[in-house]
C-alpha positions as CSV (number, residue, x, y, z in Angstrom):
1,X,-6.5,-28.3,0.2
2,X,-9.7,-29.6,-1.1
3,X,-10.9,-28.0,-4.1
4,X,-14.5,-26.5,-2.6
5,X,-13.1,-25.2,0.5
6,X,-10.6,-23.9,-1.7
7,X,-13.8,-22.0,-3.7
8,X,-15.4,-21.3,-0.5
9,X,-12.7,-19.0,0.7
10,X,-11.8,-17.3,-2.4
11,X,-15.2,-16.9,-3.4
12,X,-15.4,-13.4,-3.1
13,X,-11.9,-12.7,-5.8
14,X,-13.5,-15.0,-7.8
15,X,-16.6,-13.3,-8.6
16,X,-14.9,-9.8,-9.1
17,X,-12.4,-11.4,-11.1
18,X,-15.2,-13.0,-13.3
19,X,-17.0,-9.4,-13.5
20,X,-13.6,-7.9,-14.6
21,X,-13.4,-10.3,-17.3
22,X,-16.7,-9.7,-18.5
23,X,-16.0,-6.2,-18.5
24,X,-13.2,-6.7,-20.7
25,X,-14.4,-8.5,-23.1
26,X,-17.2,-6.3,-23.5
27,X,-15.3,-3.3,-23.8
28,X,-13.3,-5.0,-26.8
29,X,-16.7,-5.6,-28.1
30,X,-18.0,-2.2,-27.7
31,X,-15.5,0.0,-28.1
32,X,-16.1,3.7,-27.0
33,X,-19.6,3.0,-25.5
34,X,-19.0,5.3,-22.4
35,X,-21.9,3.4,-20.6
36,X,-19.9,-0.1,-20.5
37,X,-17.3,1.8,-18.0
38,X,-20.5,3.0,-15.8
39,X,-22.0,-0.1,-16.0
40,X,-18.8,-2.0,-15.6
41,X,-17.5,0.5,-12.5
42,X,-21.0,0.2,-10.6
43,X,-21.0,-3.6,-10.8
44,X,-17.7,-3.7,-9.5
45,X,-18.7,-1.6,-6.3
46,X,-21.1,-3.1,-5.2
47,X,-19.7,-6.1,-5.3
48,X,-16.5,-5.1,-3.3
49,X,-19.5,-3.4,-1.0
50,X,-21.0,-6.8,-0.4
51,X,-17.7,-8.3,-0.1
52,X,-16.8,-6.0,2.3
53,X,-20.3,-6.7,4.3
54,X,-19.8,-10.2,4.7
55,X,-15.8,-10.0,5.4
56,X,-17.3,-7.8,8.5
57,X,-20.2,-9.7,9.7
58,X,-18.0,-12.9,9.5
59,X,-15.3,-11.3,11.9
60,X,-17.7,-10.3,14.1
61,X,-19.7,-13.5,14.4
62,X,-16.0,-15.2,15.0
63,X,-14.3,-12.4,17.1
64,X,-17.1,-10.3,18.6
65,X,-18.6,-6.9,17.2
66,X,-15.6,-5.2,19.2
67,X,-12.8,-6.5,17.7
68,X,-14.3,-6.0,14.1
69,X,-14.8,-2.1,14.8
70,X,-11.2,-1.8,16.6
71,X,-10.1,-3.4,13.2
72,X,-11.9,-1.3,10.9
73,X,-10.6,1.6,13.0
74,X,-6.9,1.0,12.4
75,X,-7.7,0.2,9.1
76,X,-9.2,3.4,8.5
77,X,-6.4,4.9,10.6
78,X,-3.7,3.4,8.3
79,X,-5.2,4.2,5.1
80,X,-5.3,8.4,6.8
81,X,-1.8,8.1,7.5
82,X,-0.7,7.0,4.4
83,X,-2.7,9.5,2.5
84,X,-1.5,12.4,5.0
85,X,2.3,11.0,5.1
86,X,2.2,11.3,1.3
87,X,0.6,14.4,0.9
88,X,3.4,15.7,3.2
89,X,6.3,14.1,1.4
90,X,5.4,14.6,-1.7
91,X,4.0,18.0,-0.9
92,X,0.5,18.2,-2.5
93,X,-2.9,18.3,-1.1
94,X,-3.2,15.8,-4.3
95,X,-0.6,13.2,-3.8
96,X,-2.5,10.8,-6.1
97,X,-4.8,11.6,-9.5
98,X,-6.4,10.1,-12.2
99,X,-5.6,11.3,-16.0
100,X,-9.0,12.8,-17.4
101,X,-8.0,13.9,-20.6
102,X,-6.7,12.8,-23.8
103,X,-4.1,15.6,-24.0
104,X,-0.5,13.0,-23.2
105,X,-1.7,10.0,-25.5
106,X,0.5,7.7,-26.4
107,X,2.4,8.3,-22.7
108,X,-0.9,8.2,-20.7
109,X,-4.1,7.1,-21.0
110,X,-7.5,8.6,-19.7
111,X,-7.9,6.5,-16.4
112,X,-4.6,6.0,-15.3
113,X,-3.3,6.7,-11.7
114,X,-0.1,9.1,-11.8
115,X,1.8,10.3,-8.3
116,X,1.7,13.6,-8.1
117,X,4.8,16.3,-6.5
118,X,4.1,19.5,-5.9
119,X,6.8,22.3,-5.7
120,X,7.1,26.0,-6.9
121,X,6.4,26.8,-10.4
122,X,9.5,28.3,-12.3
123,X,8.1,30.1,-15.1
124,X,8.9,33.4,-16.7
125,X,6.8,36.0,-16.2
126,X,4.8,38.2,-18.8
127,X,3.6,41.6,-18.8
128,X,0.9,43.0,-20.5
């Protein structure tokens, strides 16, 4: 494959991949400037926004406005079914969260994704 169309197509994982980069080297840089994670998440999407954009207007120009929507549609349709099927196996209105505090350091970090599995609480009891 020739080396431009090569670029041409992956274009779009280029550029977030660039911005990624450049957010982490500026948050080695600056460590615990809140703003370079605002900056850095904002950047980031908008660009998978445009990305997005253009994936769409390029299907339709090739496969007709219909086809893109019926697309997006089970796309959408997929994403709902996963997020129901998990909330009902795992059984959780939440079956996916994001750490926000620093209470686990050392085991989790603030950001990261953990699964969540609901179930019934087995503590004792006290009475005042």
């Amino acid at each position: 494959m020739d080396i431009k169309k090569w670029l041409e197509k992956n274009s779009g994982l280029l550029i977030i991949l660039g911005t990624l980069l450049i957010y982490i080297i500026t948050k080695t840089l600056l460590p615990g400037q809140g703003w370079v994670d605002l900056v850095g998440g904002a950047i980031i999407f908008f660009e998978i926004i445009a990305l997005v954009g253009m994936e769409v207007t390029e299907g339709a120009k090739k496969h007709g406005w219909k086809n893109e929507i019926i697309d997006t549609l089970m796309a959408i349709a997929i994403a709902l079914f996963l997020w129901f099927g998990a909330q009902f196996l795992l059984n959780t209105n939440t079956p996916i969260s994001s750490v926000v505090s620093c209470s686990m350091l050392n085991e989790l970090q603030r950001g990261d994704f953990v699964i969540v599995q609901g179930g019934e609480i087995k503590a004792p009891e006290i009475e005042l």
